[in-house]
C-alpha positions as CSV (number, residue, x, y, z in Angstrom):
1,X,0.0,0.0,0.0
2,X,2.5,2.2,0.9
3,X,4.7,1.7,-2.5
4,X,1.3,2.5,-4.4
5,X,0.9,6.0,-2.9
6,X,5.2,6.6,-2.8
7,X,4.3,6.1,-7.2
8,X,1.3,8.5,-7.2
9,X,3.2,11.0,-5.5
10,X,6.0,10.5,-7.4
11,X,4.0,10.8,-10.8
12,X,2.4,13.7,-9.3
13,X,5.5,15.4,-8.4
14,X,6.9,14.7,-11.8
15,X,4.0,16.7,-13.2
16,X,3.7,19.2,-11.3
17,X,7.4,19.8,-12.3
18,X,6.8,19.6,-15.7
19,X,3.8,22.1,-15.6
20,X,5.9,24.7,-13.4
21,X,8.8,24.3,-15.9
22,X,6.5,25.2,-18.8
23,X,5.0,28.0,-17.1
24,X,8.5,29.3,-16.4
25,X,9.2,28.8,-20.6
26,X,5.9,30.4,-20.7
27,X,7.2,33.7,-18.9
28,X,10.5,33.6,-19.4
29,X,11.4,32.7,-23.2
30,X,9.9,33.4,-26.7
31,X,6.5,31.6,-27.4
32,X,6.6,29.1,-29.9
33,X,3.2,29.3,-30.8
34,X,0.9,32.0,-32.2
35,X,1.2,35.2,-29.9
36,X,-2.3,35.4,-29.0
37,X,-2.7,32.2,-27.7
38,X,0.9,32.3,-25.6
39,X,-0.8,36.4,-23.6
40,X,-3.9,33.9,-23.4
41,X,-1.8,31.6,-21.4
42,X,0.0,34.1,-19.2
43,X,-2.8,35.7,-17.9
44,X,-4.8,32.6,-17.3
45,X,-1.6,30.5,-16.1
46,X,-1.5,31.7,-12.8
47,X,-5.0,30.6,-11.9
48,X,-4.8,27.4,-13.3
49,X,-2.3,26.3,-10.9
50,X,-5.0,27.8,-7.8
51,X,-7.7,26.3,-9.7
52,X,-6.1,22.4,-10.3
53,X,-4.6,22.8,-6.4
54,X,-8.6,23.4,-5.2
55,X,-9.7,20.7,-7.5
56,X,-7.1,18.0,-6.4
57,X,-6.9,18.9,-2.8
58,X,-10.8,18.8,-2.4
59,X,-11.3,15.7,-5.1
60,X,-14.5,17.4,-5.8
61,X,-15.8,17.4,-9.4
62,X,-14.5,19.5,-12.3
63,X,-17.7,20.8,-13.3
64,X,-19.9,21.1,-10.5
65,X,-23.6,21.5,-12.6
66,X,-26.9,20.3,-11.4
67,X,-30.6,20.5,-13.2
68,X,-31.6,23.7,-10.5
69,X,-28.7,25.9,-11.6
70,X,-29.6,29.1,-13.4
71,X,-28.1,30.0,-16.9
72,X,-24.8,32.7,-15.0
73,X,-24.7,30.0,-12.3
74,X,-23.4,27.4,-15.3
75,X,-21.4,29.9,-16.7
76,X,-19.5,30.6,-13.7
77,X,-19.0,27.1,-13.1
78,X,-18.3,26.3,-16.4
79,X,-15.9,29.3,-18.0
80,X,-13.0,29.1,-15.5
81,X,-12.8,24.7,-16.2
82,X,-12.7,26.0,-19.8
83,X,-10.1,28.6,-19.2
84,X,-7.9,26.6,-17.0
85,X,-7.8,23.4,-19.8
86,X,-7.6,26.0,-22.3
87,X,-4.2,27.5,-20.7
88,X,-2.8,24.1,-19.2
89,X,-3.0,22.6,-23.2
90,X,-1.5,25.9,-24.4
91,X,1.2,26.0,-21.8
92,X,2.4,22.2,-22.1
93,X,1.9,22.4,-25.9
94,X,4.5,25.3,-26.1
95,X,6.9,23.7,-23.7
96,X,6.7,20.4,-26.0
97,X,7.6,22.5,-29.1
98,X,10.3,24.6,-27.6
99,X,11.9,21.0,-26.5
100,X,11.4,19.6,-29.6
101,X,12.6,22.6,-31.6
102,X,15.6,22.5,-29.1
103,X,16.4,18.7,-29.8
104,X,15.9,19.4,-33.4
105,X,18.7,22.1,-33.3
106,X,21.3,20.1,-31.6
């Protein structure tokens, strides 16, 4: 039991890492993808990392909706899970090309 949850938290460590490194690329070096997409990702970045923290510490679910919810209630629940995928695919996408761009070169 004890192995089992030393390899979750090793996974999880590992991408945690990887997300934090590509947030640093993200600030720090040129965008590899289209400009627009890169500002989306730096504004948004920082509250992904609050947002995935709430989600994983609480193990609630992403998208909290239920049949009584009005219309702005949905949208509240549902624009900042769109955001934060959004950003976290944009952010890891550009670290993955700037790697491979930087494997390509050597």
């Amino acid at each position: 039991m004890s192995k089992n949850k030393d390899i979750i938290l090793f996974q999880r460590l590992l991408i945690w890492i990887f997300y934090l490194f590509s947030g640093f690329l993200l600030y720090f070096k040129k965008g590899t993808i289209y400009p627009f997409l890169i500002t989306f990702s730096r504004v948004v970045y920082p509250l992904t990392i609050f947002w995935l923290q709430l989600r994983i510490k609480k193990s609630s679910n992403w998208l909290q909706i239920d049949s009584g919810m009005a219309t702005a209630q949905l949208w509240f629940n549902i624009l900042p899970v769109l955001a934060s995928l959004f950003a976290a695919i944009i952010t890891i996408l550009n670290a993955v090309v700037f790697i491979f761009l930087k494997l390509n070169n050597l």
